[in-house]
N, C-alpha and C positions, 0 to 999 in steps of 0.2 A: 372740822375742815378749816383750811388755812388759805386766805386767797391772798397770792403775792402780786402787787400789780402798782399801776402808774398813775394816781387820779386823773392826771392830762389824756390818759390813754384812751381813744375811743373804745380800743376791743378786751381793753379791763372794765369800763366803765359797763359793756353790754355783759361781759360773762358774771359781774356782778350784780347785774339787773335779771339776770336769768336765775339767777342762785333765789335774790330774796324775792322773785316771784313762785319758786320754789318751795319757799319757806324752808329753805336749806339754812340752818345753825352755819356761822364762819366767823372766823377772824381776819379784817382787814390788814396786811401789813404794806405801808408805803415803803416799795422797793430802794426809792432816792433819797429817803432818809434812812433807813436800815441797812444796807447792805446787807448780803447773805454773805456770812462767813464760808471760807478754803472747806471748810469740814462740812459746813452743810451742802455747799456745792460739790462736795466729794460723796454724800451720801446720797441726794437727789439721781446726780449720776447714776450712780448705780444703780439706785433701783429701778431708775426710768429704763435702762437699756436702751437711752436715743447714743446717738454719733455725740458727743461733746460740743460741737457746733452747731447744734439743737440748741445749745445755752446761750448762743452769741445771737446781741438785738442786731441781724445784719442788716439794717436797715435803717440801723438809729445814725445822729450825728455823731458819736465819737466813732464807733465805729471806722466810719467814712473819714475822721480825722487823722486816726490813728493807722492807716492804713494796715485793719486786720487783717482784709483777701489775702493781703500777699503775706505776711508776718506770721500768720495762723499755722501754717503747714511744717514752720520750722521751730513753734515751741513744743517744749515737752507738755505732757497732761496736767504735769504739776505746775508750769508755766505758765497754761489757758486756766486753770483755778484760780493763782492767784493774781491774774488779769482781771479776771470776771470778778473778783471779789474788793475791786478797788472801785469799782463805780456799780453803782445800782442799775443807771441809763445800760451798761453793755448787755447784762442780762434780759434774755427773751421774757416778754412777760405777753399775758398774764399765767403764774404759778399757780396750779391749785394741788394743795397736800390733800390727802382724803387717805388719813392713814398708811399704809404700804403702798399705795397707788400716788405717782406723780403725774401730772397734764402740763405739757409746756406748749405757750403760744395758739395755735389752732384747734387743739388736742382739748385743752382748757377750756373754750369756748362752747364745741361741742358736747362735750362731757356735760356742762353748765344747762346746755339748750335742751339738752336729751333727759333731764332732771326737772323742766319744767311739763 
């Protein structure tokens, strides 16, 4: 299992404390230093079946800089990938891979809580 998240992040910090009171095996990867690559954000997608705006941290500061609300509705899908693949901060976090199964943001949390 792979948990993608923000150490500053309060609700990475807890879906990570749920995990290794679990005693759930993972790998930590810090979003803000790694980016996820166009590809892996093209294959997440997919197998999640969320909306694409599932992937957008709507709440973060670039975000809110960059004025995505309004900008969002007129990129293509290729466009929001390779947005989201330029800062770690845009993407929703926390990620957890678990195989075929993707969790993003709340989804992740649960999953983490429902494992201990």
């Amino acid at each position: 299992m792979i948990l993608i998240g923000y150490k500053k992040c309060s609700t990475c910090r807890k879906t990570e404390k749920f995990l290794e009171e679990a005693g759930v095996e993972f790998v930590y990867r810090e979003i803000d230093k790694d980016n996820p690559s166009v590809e892996e954000l093209k294959k997440w997608h997919e197998i999640s079946g969320l909306d694409i705006k599932k992937f957008f941290n709507t709440s973060g500061i670039i975000y809110r800089e960059k004025k995505l609300k309004d900008k969002l509705p007129n990129l293509s899908l290729e466009e929001k990938y390779e947005l989201l693949a330029t800062d770690g901060k845009l993407v929703k976090r926390p990620i957890l891979l678990d195989g075929e199964k993707i969790y993003v943001g709340k989804d992740a949390v649960n999953f983490a809580e429902e494992t201990t």
